[in-house]
N, C-alpha and C positions, 0 to 999 in steps of 0.2 A: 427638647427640640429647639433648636437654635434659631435665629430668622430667617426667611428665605432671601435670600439673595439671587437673581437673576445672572447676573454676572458670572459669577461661581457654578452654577450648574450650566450653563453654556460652556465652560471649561473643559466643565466634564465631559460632555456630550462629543465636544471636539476631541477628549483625549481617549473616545471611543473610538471616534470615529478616525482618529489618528492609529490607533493601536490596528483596526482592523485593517486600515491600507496598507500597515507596513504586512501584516501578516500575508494581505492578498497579492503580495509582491512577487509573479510568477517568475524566479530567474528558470531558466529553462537550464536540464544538465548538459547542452551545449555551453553553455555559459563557465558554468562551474568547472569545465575539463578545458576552459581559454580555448575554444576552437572559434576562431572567427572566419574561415574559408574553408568548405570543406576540402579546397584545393592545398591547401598548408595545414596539413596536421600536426597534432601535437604530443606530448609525453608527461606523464605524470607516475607518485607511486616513489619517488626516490630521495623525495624529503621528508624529514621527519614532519616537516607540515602534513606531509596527505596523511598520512596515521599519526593524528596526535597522542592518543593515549598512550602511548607507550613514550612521550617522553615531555607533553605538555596537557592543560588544559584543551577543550573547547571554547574554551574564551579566549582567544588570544588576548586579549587585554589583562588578564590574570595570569600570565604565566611568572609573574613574579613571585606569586603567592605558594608554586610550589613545591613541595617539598618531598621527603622519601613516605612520609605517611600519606600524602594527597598521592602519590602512584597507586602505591597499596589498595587504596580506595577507588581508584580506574580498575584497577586490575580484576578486583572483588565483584565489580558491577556483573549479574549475569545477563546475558545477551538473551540466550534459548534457556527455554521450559520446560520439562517434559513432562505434559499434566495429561499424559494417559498409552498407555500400555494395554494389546490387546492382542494376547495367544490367536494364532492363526487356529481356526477349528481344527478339534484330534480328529476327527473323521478326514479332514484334508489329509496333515501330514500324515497319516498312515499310509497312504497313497502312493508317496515316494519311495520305498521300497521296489514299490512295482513297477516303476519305471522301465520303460524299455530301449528310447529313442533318445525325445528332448520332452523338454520342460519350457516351460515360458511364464513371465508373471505381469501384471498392470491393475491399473486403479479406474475402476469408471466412478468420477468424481461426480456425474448428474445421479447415479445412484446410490453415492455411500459407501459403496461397495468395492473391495478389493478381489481380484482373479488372480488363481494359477490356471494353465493349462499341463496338464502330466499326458504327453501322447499323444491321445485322440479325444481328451476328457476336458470337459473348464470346469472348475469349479469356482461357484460365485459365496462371498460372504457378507455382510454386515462391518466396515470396519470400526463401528466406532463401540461396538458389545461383541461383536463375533456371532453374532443370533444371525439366524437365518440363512443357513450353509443350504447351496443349491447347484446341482452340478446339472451337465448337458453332454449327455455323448451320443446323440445323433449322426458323428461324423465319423465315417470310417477312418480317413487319413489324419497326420500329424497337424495338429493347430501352431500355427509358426505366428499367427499375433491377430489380436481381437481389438475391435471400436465399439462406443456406443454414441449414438448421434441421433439429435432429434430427427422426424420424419418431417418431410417437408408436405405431407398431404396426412392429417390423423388419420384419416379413413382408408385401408387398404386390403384389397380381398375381400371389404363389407365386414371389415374387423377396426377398430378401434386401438391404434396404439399410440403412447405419449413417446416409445423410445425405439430407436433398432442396434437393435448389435449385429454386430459386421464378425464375422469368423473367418478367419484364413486358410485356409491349406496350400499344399505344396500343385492342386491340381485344380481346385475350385475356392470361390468366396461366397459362402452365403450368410444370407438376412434373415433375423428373425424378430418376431415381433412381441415387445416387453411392457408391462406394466406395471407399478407399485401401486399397492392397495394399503390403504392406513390400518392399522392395527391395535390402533390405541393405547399402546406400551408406552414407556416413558425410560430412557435411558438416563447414565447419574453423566451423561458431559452436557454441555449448554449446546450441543452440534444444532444441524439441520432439521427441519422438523421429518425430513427424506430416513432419518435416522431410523424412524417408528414406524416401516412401511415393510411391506413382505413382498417378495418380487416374484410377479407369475410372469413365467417365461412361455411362450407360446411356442412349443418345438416344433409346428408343422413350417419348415419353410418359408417364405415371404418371396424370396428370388434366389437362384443357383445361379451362379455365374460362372465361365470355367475361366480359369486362368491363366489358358494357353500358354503355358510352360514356363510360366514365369513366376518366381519365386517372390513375394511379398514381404519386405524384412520390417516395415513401419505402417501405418495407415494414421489418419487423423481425420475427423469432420469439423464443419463449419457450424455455425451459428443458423446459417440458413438449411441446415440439413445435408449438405454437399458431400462426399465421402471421396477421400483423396488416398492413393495407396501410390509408395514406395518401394520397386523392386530392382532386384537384383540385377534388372537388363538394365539400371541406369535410368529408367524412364519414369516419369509422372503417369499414373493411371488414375484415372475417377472411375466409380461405380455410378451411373446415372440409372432412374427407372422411375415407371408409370404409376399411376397407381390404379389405372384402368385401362384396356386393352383399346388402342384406337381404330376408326375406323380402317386403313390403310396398312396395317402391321398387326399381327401378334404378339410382337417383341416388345416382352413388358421391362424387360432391366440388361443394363448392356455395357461394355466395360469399356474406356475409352483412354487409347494411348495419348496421351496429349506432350508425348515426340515425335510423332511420327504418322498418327492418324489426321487423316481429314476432314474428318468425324468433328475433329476439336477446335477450339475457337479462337485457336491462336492466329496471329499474324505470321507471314513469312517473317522468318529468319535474316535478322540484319547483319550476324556477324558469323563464322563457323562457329564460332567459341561458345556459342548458345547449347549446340546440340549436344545430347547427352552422349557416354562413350558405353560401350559395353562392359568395358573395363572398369568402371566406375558401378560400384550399387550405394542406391539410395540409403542409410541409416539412420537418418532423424527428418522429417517433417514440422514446421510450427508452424501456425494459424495466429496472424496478427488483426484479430476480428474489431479493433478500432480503426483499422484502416482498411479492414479486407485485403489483405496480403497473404501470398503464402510463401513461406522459404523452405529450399530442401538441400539437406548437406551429403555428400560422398562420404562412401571411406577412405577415399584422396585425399578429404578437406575441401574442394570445389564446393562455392558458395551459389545456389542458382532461386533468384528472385521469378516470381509471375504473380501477377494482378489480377487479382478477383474484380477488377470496376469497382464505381462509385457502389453499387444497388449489393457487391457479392455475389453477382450472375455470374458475372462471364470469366475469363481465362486468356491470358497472354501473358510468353514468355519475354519477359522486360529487360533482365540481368544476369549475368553470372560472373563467377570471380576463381580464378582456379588459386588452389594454395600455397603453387610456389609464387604467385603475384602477391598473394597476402603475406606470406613471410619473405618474400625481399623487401614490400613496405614494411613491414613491423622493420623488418632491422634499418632498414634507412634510417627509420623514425626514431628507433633507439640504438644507436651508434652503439652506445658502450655498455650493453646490454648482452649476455652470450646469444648468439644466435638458435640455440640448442632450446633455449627457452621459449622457440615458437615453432617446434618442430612439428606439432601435431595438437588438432583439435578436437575435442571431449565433447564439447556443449555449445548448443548456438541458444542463446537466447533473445530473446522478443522483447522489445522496449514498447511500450502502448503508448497513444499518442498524451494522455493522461502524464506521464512522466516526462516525456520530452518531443516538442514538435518539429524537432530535426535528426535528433537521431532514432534509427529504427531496430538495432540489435548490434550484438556484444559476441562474440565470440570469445570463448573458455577455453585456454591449450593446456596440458599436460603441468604446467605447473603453474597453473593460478593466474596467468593473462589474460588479463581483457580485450580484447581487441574490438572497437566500437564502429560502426560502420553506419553511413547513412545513404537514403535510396532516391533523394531529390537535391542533394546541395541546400544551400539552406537563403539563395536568391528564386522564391517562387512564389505563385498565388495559392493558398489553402486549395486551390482546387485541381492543381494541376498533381497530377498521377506519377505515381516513382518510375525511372528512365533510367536509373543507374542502380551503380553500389559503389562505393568508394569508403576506403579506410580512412578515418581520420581522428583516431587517437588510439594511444596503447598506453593502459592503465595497469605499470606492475603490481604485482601483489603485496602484501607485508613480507617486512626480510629484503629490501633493498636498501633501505635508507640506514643512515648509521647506527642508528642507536636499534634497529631489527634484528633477531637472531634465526628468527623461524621462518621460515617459508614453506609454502603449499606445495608439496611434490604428489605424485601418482594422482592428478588429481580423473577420477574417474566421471563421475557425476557432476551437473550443476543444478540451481534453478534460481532464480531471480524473482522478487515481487517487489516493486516500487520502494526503492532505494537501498534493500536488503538482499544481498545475494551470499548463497549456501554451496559449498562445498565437497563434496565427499572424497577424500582423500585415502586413497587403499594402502596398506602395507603387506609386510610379506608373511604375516599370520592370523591371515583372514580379517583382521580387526580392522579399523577404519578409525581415520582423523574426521571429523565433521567440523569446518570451517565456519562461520558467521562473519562476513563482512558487511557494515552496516553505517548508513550515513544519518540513521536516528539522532541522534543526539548532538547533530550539529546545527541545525538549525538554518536560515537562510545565512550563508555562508557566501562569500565572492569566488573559494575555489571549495572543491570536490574533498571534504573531509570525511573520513571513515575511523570506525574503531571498529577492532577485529578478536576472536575469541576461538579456544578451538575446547571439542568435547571429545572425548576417545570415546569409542564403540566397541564395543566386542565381538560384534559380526557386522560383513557387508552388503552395504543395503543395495536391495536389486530397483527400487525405482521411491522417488522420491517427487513430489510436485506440490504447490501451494496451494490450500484450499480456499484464500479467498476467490469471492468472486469479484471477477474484474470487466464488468463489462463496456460495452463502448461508450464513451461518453461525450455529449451533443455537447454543443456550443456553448449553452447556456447551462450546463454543468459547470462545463469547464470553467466558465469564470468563477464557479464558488468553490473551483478543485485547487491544492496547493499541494508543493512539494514539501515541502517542512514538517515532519512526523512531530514536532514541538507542536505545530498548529492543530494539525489535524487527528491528534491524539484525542483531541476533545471533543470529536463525531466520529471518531473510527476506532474498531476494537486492535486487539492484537494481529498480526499476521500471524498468519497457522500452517503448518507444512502436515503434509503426511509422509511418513517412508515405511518404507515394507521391505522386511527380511525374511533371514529362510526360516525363524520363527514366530514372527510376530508383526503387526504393525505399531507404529507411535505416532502419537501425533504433537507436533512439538510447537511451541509460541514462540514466536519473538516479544520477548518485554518490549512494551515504549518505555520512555523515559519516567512517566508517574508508574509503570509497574515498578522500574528498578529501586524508586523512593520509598514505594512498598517494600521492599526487597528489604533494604538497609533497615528503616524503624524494625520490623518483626526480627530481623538478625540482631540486633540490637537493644532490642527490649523497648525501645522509647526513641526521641530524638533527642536528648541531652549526652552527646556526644561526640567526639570528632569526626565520624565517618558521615554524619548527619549533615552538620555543620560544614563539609568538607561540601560536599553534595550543594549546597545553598551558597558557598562560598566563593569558592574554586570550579566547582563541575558547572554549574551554571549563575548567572546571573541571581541574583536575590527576588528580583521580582517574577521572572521567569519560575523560579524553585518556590515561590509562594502562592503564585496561580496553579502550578502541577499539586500544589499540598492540597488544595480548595479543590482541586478534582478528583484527588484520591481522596477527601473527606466526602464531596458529594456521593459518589460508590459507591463507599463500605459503612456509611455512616447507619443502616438499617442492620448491618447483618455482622459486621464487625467493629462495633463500636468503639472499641481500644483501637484499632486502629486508624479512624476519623479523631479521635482526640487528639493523637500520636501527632497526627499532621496538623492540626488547629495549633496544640502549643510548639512545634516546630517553628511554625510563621511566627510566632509570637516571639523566641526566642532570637530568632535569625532574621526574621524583617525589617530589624533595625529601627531608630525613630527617626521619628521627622526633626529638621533643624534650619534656621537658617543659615547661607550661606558664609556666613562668616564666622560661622561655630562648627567647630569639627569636632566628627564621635571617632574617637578611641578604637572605636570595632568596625566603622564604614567601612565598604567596599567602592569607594571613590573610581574603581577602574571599569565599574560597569557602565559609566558615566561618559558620554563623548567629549563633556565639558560644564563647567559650571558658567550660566549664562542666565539672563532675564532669557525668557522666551514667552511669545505672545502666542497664542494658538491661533492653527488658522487650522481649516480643514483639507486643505491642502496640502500640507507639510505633515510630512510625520515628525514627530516631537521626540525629544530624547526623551527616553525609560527613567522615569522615578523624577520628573520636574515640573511641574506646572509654573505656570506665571502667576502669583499669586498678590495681591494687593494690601485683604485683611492685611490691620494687626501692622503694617507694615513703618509707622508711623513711629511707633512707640518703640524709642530708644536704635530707631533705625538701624533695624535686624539687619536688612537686608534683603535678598531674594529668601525666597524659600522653594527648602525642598521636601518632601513631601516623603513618609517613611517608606522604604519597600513593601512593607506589609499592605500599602495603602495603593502602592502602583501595581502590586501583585493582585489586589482583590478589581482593582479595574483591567487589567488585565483578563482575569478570568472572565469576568463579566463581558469583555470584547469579544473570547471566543465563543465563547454560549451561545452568544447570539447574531454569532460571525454568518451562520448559513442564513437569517431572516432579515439580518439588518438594514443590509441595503437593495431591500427587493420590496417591488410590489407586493400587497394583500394576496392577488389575485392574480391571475393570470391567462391568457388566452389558449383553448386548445380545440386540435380541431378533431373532432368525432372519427375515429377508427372507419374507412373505410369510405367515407365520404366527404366533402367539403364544407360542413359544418362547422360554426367556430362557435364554443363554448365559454364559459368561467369555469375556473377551476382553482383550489388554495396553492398557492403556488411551492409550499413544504408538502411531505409527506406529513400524517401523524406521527410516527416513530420521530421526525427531526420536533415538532412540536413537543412532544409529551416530554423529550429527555430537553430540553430547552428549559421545558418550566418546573420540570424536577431539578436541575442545579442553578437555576433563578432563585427557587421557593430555598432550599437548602444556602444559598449565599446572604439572603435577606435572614435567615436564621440567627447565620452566623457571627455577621457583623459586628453586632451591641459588644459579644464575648470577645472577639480579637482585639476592639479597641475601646476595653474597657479600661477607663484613666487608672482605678485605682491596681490592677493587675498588672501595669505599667510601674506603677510608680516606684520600684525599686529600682527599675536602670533608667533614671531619669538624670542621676549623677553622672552619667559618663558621657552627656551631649557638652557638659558645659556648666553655665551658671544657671543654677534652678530657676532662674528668671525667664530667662532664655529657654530651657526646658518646657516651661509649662504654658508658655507664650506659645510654643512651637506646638506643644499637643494639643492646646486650644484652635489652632486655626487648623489643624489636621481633622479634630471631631467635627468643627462647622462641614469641612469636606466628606465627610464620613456622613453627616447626615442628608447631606444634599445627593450624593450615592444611593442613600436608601431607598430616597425618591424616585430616582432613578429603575431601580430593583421593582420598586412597588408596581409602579407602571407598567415595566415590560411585563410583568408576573399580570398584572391583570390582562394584561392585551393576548397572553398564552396562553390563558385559563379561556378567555374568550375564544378562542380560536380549535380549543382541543374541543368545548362545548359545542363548538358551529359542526366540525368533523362528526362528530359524535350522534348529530345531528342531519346527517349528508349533506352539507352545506353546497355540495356539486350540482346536487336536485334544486336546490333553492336558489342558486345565485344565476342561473337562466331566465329566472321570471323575474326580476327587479326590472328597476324602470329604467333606462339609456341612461339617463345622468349622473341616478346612483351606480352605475355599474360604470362610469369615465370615473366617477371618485375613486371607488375601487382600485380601479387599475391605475390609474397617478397615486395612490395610497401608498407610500412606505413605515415599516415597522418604525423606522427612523424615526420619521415625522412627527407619528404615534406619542412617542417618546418624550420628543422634544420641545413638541408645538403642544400637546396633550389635544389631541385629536382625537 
């Protein structure tokens, strides 16, 4: 152990606290698509910049580096996963034979559960084993489409349910009322614990509603329980009801036209162009439950916004946008674009306010166009309420730009989750293209970067949706939420899709970026290789590529140990070493550098990647500046995001008691962000001694330079490396503490301290902790 220097770990602490500003650096995807009025939109999609893979890096700074084997290696990358296949139950498809009418299929994602309906039958499954096949033919007429939606009162009829499902016919809607019961099985996917749950359906009715001849082709609910239906006359219906018979009325559930009824809570009509046409049926419905929004699309293409309110009560008609206005903008916007390519709309999808606080959804045409649309302009106060809809970018697909060959035609399907959007692209022998557009791997970026992949299928999939959950996210979320899948890789799992066929469901991953590093090592036995090396070189930055190693070694370092190794001597090979300034390695990647410069830390500046201002040592035979090896700005790095969600937040924090004006303490992490905080804390402190052990080093000590200079250079890097550890040790105790207090209900306990202790508390940062040793 080297001396402690004062100096030197306040470096550090600021190249923490540097690393995690740049990470929390929210560009909004307004930004990224250059829209700066929503009055002047814009175009992208037709330089090889917006799809680099196919002819450059993600580093622009490295495009020099490459070459026809670093393509090979873009191209290699898998995007999607397909980590589970599961036969629709033989008791269902036996069923299809019998058919008489129609068929219809969907997913209720609050229960695990995938549905057909064949006729007048649903039948319910299990999707993630197929266990637990459960059908419903209660209903004399054809079921033409089904919801499940929480109840906004559990108690109904003096019955107790968590769920209702909504069934449609051609002549009534009725409710019924649903519950899972644990079972105690254990399925082989890591799903929902909903997975292990057996679903009693309670067939007696809940509410009959008739339908007054109006055909129902979508429904959707809300978060608040609210159930919204889609029909054929064009018009918005909601299903509202009681859950107890009132004094003044009988009428416990009752269906409300909200075009036409007075019943409904809308506002007069400001324009004609509001009102729905008969000629017009409703086909998709989304629920934007971050902002309480609901949009609903024609088979015209007619775009029509309406306002849930701030609370998700109420209802007015706000917007609407008819198609041939959307495709004379799109083609304004893109002059020299065929007009053919915005002829018709497939997909409307929902942007949450979590991804971007100005734009509100995308619309998906027939061959892979984005059309992006926002419903406030983007001059407003957070609180004022959407008024519009207005076009204001068109984002072509891959296959525009030069060096593109393919493009997304029939595309039928879409679905979108927070920077990744999926494709279903049909051909003319049932089989299907599945698309992955995806801005993973680009990182905080000035414009809108994607890399694109496609999988063939051999049958077409009837419904497909994302199984994260995505819920609303408060204020003070959002400050710890980030758009960059680099960052946020290291608190968030994979994104997960389901799709359902006339066989089978799947349920498919999107790799991040440390699954793809996974990917390569196991394809390649090890990482002494080009396609490794390629990945750390050229795909990303070196220190960025030796933080994703240290995360893929904290994961699998218990359960796949060759491949925690895989990733330890990777960094070791491709981290590079430390040098000063005026000695250059043979093997640096110089271009991930903005520049070589003294720089002083401040905490207000973010610092360039892999530099410290360093003083040691500096004297002797005047090295110069020093820089400090990738390995070493990779393992500070990781260290920034670990502890990215606690860092610069209070111990504690205020909350006020459900239902009352009570203010409490409360830790202001969950345990899940604590527990995996101080399992890749404890696993980094592990690992340290062995990545920057001198004599495992000492073979490529020749290629910095003169051996003088070499070991001058690993000298003042291990001072740094031990002042790190200190660092480690600390946060790792202050996490141990904290999972102990949880453990402990520290909720119970932090009410009764005294006033003063509890202002410490709440002025208390992890930070501090750290820094100050507090």
């Amino acid at each position: 152990m080297c001396e402690f220097s004062p100096e030197l770990q306040n470096q550090l602490i600021h190249q923490l606290c540097s690393e995690i500003s740049r990470d929390n650096e929210r560009q909004d995807l307004r930004q990224a698509l250059n829209i700066t009025n929503h009055s002047v939109p814009t175009m992208s999609g037709t330089q090889d910049y917006d799809y680099p893979l196919t002819s450059q890096s993600p580093t622009a700074a490295n495009v020099s580096l490459l070459s026809q084997s670093n393509l090979n290696v873009f191209s290699s990358l898998k995007q999607l996963s397909l980590i589970k296949q599961t036969p629709i139950p033989s008791e269902i498809l036996n069923e299809f034979p019998r058919m008489q009418a129609h068929s219809v299929s969907g997913i209720f994602k609050q229960l695990s559960r995938a549905w057909i309906a064949i006729d007048n039958i649903l039948y319910i499954w299990n999707y993630y084993d197929g266990s637990d096949p459960t059908f419903y033919d209660g209903i004399n007429e054809t079921i033409i489409a089904a919801l499940v939606v929480e109840p906004k009162n559990k108690i109904i009829n003096g019955k107790s349910f968590k769920h209702l499902m909504v069934v449609c016919t051609a002549s009534e809607v009725v409710i019924l009322g649903l519950n899972l019961n644990p079972t105690g099985g254990n399925v082989d996917f890591d799903g929902s614990d909903i997975a292990k749950t057996e679903l009693m359906l309670d067939t007696d009715p809940l509410f009959v509603v008739s339908s007054d001849n109006c055909i129902f082709t979508c429904c959707v609910g809300t978060e608040h329980g609210r159930i919204f239906l889609g029909g054929r006359d064009g018009a918005l219906h909601e299903i509202d009801y009681k859950p107890n018979v009132g004094w003044f009325s009988n009428k416990r559930c009752w269906k409300i036209n909200h075009s036409k009824s007075t019943m409904s809570y809308v506002v007069p009509l400001v324009s004609p162009f509001l009102s729905m046409s008969h000629e017009e049926s409703i086909v998709q419905l989304s629920i934007d439950n971050s902002r309480n929004l609901l949009y609903a699309r024609t088979d015209k293409g007619t775009i029509r916004l309406f306002d849930l309110g701030t609370n998700g009560t109420d209802l007015s008609r706000t917007a609407a946008m008819s198609w041939q206005t959307i495709q004379n903008n799109a083609a304004s916007i893109a002059r020299n674009v065929d007009r053919s390519n915005f002829k018709s709309i497939t997909q409307m999808c929902v942007i949450e306010e979590s991804e971007s606080q100005y734009l509100n959804l995308f619309l998906v045409t027939s061959t892979g166009v984005r059309l992006y649309l926002t419903a406030k302009g983007f001059n407003y106060n957070h609180e004022t309420r959407p008024y519009m809809l207005a076009l204001v970018h068109v984002r072509l697909p891959p296959g525009f730009a030069s060096t593109s060959r393919t493009k997304p035609v029939n595309v039928e399907k879409a679905v979108h989750i927070r920077g990744t959007t999926l494709l279903c692209c049909s051909s003319d022998n049932d089989s299907e293209t599945l698309w992955c557009i995806s801005s993973d791997a680009f990182g905080l970026q000035n414009a809108l970067q994607e890399s694109h992949s496609c999988v063939d299928l051999d049958q077409l999939t009837w419904n497909i949706i994302p199984l994260d959950k995505s819920p609303a996210i408060s204020g003070e979320q959002l400050a710890r939420t980030v758009f960059s899948r680099l960052v946020d890789q290291f608190s968030q799992g994979r994104h997960q899709f389901l799709m359902l066929n006339a066989t089978s469901t799947l349920i498919v991953e999107k790799l991040r970026p440390v699954d793809q590093l996974r990917e390569l090592l196991l394809d390649n036995a090890g990482p002494d290789n080009d396609q490794v090396q390629t990945f750390f070189t050229a795909l990303f930055r070196p220190n960025e590529a030796c933080a994703m190693s240290l995360l893929l070694a904290s994961d699998d370092y218990s359960t796949f140990v060759h491949v925690a190794d895989w990733a330890i001597q990777a960094i070791v090979l491709y981290g590079e070493e430390p040098r000063f300034s005026g000695i250059r390695s043979a093997t640096s990647m110089d271009q991930n550098l903005s520049g070589i410069q003294d720089f002083t830390f401040n905490p207000k500046v973010v610092s360039t990647p892999g530099m410290l201002n360093t003083s040691p040592r500096k004297s002797q035979q005047n090295l110069g500046s020093f820089l400090y090896s990738q390995k070493f700005m990779g393992c500070c790095l990781f260290m920034s995001r670990v502890v990215r969600l606690v860092w610069d937040f209070p111990l504690v924090k205020e909350r006020i008691v459900h239902n009352t004006k009570i203010t409490t303490l409360t830790c202001t992490w969950t345990q899940f962000e604590v527990t995996e905080a101080l399992r890749r804390v404890r696993y980094l402190s592990k690992v340290l001694l062995k990545i920057f052990d001198p004599v495992l080093h000492s073979l490529s000590l020749g290629q910095t330079g003169s051996n003088y200079a070499s070991s001058e250079a690993l000298k003042v890097e291990l001072e740094a490396v031990d002042h790190l550890r200190l660092i480690v040790t600390k946060s790792e105790e202050l996490l141990a503490f904290l999972v102990i207090l949880m453990d402990y209900r520290v909720d119970e306990i932090l009410p009764s301290l005294s006033g003063s202790l509890k202002k410490q508390l709440r002025e208390l940062k992890f930070r501090d902790f750290v820094a100050n040793d507090q």
